[in-house]
C-alpha positions in Angstrom: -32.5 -59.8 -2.5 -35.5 -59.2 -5.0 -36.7 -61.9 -7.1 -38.5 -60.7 -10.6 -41.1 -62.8 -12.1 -42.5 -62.6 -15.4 -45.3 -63.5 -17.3 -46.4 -63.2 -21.1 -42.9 -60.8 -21.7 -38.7 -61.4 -21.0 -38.2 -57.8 -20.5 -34.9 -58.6 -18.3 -33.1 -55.6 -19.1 -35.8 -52.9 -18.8 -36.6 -54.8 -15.1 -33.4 -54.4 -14.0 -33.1 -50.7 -15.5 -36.8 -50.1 -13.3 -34.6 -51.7 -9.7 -32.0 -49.8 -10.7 -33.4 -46.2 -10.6 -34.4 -47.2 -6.9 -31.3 -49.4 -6.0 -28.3 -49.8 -7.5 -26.6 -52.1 -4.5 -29.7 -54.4 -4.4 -29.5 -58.2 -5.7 -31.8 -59.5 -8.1 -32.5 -62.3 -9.7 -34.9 -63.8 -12.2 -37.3 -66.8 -11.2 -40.0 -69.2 -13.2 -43.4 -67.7 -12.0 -44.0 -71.5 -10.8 -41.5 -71.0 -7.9 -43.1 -68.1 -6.6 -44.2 -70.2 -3.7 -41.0 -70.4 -2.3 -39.8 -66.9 -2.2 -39.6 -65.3 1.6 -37.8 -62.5 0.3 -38.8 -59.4 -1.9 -40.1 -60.0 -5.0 -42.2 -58.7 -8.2 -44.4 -60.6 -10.3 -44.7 -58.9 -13.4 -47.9 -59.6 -16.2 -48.5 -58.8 -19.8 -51.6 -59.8 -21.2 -53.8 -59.1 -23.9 -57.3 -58.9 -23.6 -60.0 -57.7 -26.4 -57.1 -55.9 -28.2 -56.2 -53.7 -25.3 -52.1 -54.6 -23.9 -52.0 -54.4 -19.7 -49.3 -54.7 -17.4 -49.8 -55.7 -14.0 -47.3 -55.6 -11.2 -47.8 -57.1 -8.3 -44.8 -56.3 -5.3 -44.7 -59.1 -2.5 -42.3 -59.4 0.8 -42.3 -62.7 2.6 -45.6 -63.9 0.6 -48.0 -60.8 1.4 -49.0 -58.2 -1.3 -47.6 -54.9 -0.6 -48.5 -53.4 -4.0 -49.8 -53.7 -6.9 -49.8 -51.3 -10.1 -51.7 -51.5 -13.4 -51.8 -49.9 -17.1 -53.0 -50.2 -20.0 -52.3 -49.8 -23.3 -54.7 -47.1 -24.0 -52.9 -44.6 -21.3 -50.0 -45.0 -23.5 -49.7 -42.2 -26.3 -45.8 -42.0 -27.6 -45.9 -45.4 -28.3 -49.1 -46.8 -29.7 -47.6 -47.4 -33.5 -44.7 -49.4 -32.0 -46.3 -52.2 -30.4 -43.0 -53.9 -28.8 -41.9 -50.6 -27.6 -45.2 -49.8 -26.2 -45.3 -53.6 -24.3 -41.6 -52.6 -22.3 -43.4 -49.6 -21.6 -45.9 -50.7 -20.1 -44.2 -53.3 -18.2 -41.6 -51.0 -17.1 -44.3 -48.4 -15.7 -46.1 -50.9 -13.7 -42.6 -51.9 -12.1 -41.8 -48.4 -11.4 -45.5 -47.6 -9.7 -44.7 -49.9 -7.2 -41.4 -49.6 -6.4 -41.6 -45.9 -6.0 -44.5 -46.9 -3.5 -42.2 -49.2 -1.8 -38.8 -47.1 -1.9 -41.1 -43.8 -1.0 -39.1 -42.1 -3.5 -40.5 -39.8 -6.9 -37.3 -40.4 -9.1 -37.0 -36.8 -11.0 -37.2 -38.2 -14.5 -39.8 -40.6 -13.8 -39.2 -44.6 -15.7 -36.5 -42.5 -18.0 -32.9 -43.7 -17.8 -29.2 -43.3 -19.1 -27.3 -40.8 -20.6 -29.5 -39.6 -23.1 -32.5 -38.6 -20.7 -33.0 -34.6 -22.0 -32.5 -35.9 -26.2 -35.4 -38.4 -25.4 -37.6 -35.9 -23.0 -37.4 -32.9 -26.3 -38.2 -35.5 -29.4 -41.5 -36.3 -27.3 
């Protein structure tokens, strides 16, 4: 069971699209960040914040209360994006997710945070 946490975004579906790439049998559900505390199991805290104009997304990966990873990006790594600025947030949000879980899984995914049936239509319009 993996528990998602989110702070400063709702980005349910994009989360679960980021667990899925990894593991499509896994459970998941979706906590307040204020009952973090409790959880023994897996679970990812996920932060979008704002500073000084610059969007960063923080992902911190925990199993029974001890940090296994943690990923980080910001805004300014982000190129495709930067004129769309809620596109750009579920970006960001989605590749911090998918930094640590491909640390945790110990799996490189061959189309990297891209998924569905239209992977090749969005890789040649970039």
């Amino acid at each position: 069971m993996l528990t998602f946490y989110f702070t400063g975004h709702d980005f349910q579906y994009e989360a679960r699209n980021a667990l899925r790439i990894f593991d499509l049998n896994i459970k998941y559900e979706i906590k307040n960040i204020e009952q973090l505390k409790d959880n023994k199991d897996l679970g990812i805290v996920s932060l979008l914040e704002e500073k000084e104009g610059v969007l960063t997304s923080t992902s911190l990966l925990y199993l029974n209360k001890e940090l296994l990873y943690q990923s980080k990006f910001c805004g300014d790594e982000i190129i495709l994006e930067k004129d769309n600025e809620k596109k750009l947030k579920k970006t960001l949000v989605v590749k911090a997710m998918h930094q640590v879980l491909k640390n945790y899984y110990k799996a490189t995914p061959d189309y990297g945070i891209l998924t569905g049936v239209r992977v090749v239509k969005i890789l040649l319009t970039a």
